[in-house]
N, C-alpha and C positions, 0 to 999 in steps of 0.2 A: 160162545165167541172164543173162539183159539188165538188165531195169528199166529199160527206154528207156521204152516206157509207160507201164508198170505205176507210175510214177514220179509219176505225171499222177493215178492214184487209190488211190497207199497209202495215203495220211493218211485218206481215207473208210474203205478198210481196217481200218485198225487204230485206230480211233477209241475203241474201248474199251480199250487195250493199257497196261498197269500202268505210263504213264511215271514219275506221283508215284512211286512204290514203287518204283522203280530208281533216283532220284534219293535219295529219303531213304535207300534199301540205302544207295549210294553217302557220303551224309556221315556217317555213322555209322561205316562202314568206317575212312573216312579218320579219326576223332575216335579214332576204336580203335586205330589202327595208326601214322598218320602224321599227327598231328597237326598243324593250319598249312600243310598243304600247299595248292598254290596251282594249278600247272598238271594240265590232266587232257586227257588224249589222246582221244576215242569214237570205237574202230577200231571201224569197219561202222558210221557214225553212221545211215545212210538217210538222213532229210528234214529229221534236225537237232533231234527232241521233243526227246531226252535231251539234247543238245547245247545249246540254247537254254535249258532250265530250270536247267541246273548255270552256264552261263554271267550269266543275271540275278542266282544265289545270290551273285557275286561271284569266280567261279574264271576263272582266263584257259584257255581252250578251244583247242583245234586239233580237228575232222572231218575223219575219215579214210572214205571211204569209193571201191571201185572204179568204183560207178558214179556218170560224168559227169553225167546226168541227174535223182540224187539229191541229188546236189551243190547243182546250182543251184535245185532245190524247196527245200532249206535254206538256201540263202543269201540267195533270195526273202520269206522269211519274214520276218528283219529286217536287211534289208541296212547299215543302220550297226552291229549289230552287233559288237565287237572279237572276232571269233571267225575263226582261217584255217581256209579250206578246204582240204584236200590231195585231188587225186585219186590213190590209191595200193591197191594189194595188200599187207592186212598181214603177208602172209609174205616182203614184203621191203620194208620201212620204209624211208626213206630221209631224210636230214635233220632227225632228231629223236633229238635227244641230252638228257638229265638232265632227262626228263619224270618228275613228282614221281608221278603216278598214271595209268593207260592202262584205259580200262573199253572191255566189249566185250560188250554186250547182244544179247536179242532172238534168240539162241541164234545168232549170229553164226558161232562156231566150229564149228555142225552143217556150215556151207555148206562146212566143207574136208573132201573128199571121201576124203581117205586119211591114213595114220598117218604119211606126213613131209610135207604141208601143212600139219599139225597141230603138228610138232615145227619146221618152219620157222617158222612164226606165233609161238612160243612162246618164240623165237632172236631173232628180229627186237625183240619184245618186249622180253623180258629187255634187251637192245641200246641200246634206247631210254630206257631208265629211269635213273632218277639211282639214285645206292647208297640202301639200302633201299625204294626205289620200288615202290609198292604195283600189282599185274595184278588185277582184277575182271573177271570175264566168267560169265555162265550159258550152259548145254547143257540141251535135254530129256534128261527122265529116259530111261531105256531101258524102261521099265515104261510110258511116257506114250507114247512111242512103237508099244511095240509092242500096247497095249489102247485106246489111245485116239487114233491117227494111220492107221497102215498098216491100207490099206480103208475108211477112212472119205470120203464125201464131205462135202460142203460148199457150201449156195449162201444169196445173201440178191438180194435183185429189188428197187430203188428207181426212183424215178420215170424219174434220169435215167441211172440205170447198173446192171447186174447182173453178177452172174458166178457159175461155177462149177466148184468146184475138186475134182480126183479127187488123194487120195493113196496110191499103189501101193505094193506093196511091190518088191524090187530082187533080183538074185539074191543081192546081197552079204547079210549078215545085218544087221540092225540098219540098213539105206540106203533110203530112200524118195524118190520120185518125184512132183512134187509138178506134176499137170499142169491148167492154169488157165486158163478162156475168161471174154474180157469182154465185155461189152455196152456200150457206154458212147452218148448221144445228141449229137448233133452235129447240129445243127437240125433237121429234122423226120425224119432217121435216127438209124440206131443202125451204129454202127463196130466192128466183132469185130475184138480183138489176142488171141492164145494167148501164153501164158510157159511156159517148164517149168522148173522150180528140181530140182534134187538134193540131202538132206540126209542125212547120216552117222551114228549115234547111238553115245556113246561111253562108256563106263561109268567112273566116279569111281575105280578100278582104274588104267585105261588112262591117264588125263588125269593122275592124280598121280605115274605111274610118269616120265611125258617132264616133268613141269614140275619135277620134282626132277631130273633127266639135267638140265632146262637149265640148273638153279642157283637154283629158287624156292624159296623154305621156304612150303609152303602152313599158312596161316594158321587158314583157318576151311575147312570144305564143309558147304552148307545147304544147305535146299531153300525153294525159295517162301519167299523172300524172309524165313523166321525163321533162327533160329541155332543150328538145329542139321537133320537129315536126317530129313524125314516118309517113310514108309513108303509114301502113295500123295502125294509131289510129283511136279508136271510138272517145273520145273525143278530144275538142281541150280545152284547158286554154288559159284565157287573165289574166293576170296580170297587170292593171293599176295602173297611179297615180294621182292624179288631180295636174294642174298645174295652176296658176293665170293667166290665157286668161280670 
C-alpha cells in the first residue's frame, strides 16, 4: 500500500465520504466523555478532511499519517494552518505524550493486517494519551464486509480520470484485497498507476477483548455514526478511554 499516487486523486475519490459526520461523531464524543478537551491526534489523517475541519472548530490538531505523500496533499490545503504534521506508523507513536483525544477514521485499523498490529496500534495509543484520554476510531462491519465488499467491483469514468477497482476475497477469513487501476489525463494522454491496498475485518468481539488487555474502558460501540449498533451497519465505532491499569 503506497499512496504515492493515489495521493494525487483521493480527495476526487472520496468526495462523498461522511467527513461532517465524523467530525460532529467526534465533538459530541468529546462533550460526552471529556469535556474541554482541546488536543486531538487523526492517526491515518490521509489528506487532512478530518484534520482541517476539527482544527477550524478550534482544537489544536497533530496528522498522523504513513504516507509522506498524504502528508503534503494535507498540508497543501492550508499551509498556515497551526496543525503538525507527523510522518509515522501508529503502531509505534513516537513523541506524543498527554494527547487529551486520538481519533482514527475511515476504517483506518482495517489496514493492520493481523492481531498484534492491531494490539500494537492500541499500546502505542493508549501510550500517547493523557489519563482519562479519550481513543475514537471506526472498522467495517464484518457483515458490510462480507455482503457488501468481498467480490464486488467498482468503477466511476470522468472526463479527466477513471478507475477501477476489483475487491477480492484472501485466503485469511474476513481479509480482502483491494486491487485498483487509474486513468488519470496528463495532456492530451492518459497515465495508468495500479495500487493494491490489503484490509483485515475484525469483529467488536476481537477489538474489545485487546482494547481492554490494553487498559481502555470502552465507552460506547455504535454503528453508523448513532449510538447504539444497527443490525445492517457498515461501520462500527469504539469509543474509548484509557484508564490507569
Amino acid at each position: 500500500m503506497s499512496y504515492q499516487q493515489m495521493a494525487q486523486v483521493y480527495d476526487r475519490l472520496m468526495k462523498d465520504a461522511p467527513y461532517d459526520h465524523w467530525v460532529d461523531f467526534t465533538n459530541k464524543m468529546i462533550e460526552r466523555f471529556l469535556p474541554n478537551a482541546q488536543s486531538i491526534v487523526d492517526a491515518g489523517c490521509g489528506t487532512g478532511e478530518v484534520t482541517h475541519r476539527l482544527n477550524e472548530e478550534g482544537y489544536l490538531l497533530t496528522g498522523v499519517d504513513l504516507s509522506e505523500d498524504m502528508l503534503a496533499v494535507a498540508h497543501q490545503k492550508n499551509s498556515s494552518a497551526k496543525i503538525q504534521w507527523l510522518q509515522q506508523d501508529i503502531t509505534d507513536l513516537a513523541g506524543l505524550k498527554d494527547v487529551e483525544c486520538i481519533i482514527s477514521y475511515c476504517d483506518v485499523m482495517n489496514y493492520l493486517s493481523d492481531q498484534q498490529d492491531v494490539i500494537r496500534a492500541f499500546r502505542s495509543i493508549y501510550e500517547a494519551l493523557s489519563p482519562s484520554g479519550l481513543f475514537i476510531f471506526d472498522v467495517h462491519s464484518i457483515d458490510h464486509i462480507q455482503n457488501n465488499m468481498i467480490g464486488a467491483t467498482f468503477a466511476e469514468v470522468y472526463d479527466d480520470l477513471s478507475y477501477i477497482w476489483f475487491c477480492d476475497p484472501d485466503e485469511i477469513e474476513n481479509r480482502m484485497v483491494h486491487d485498483l487501476t487509474f486513468f488519470v489525463q496528463n495532456g492530451p494522454n492518459y497515465e495508468r498507476f495500479d495500487e493494491q491496498h490489503v484490509q483485515q475485518g475484525y469483529s467488536p468481539e476481537q477489538l474489545s477483548e485487546w482494547l481492554v488487555q490494553t487498559g481502555f474502558k470502552i465507552q460506547l460501540i455504535s454503528s453508523d455514526f448513532q449510538l447504539e449498533i444497527m443490525d445492517s451497519g457498515e461501520r462500527i465505532f469504539f469509543v474509548c478511554q484509557k484508564t490507569n491499569v
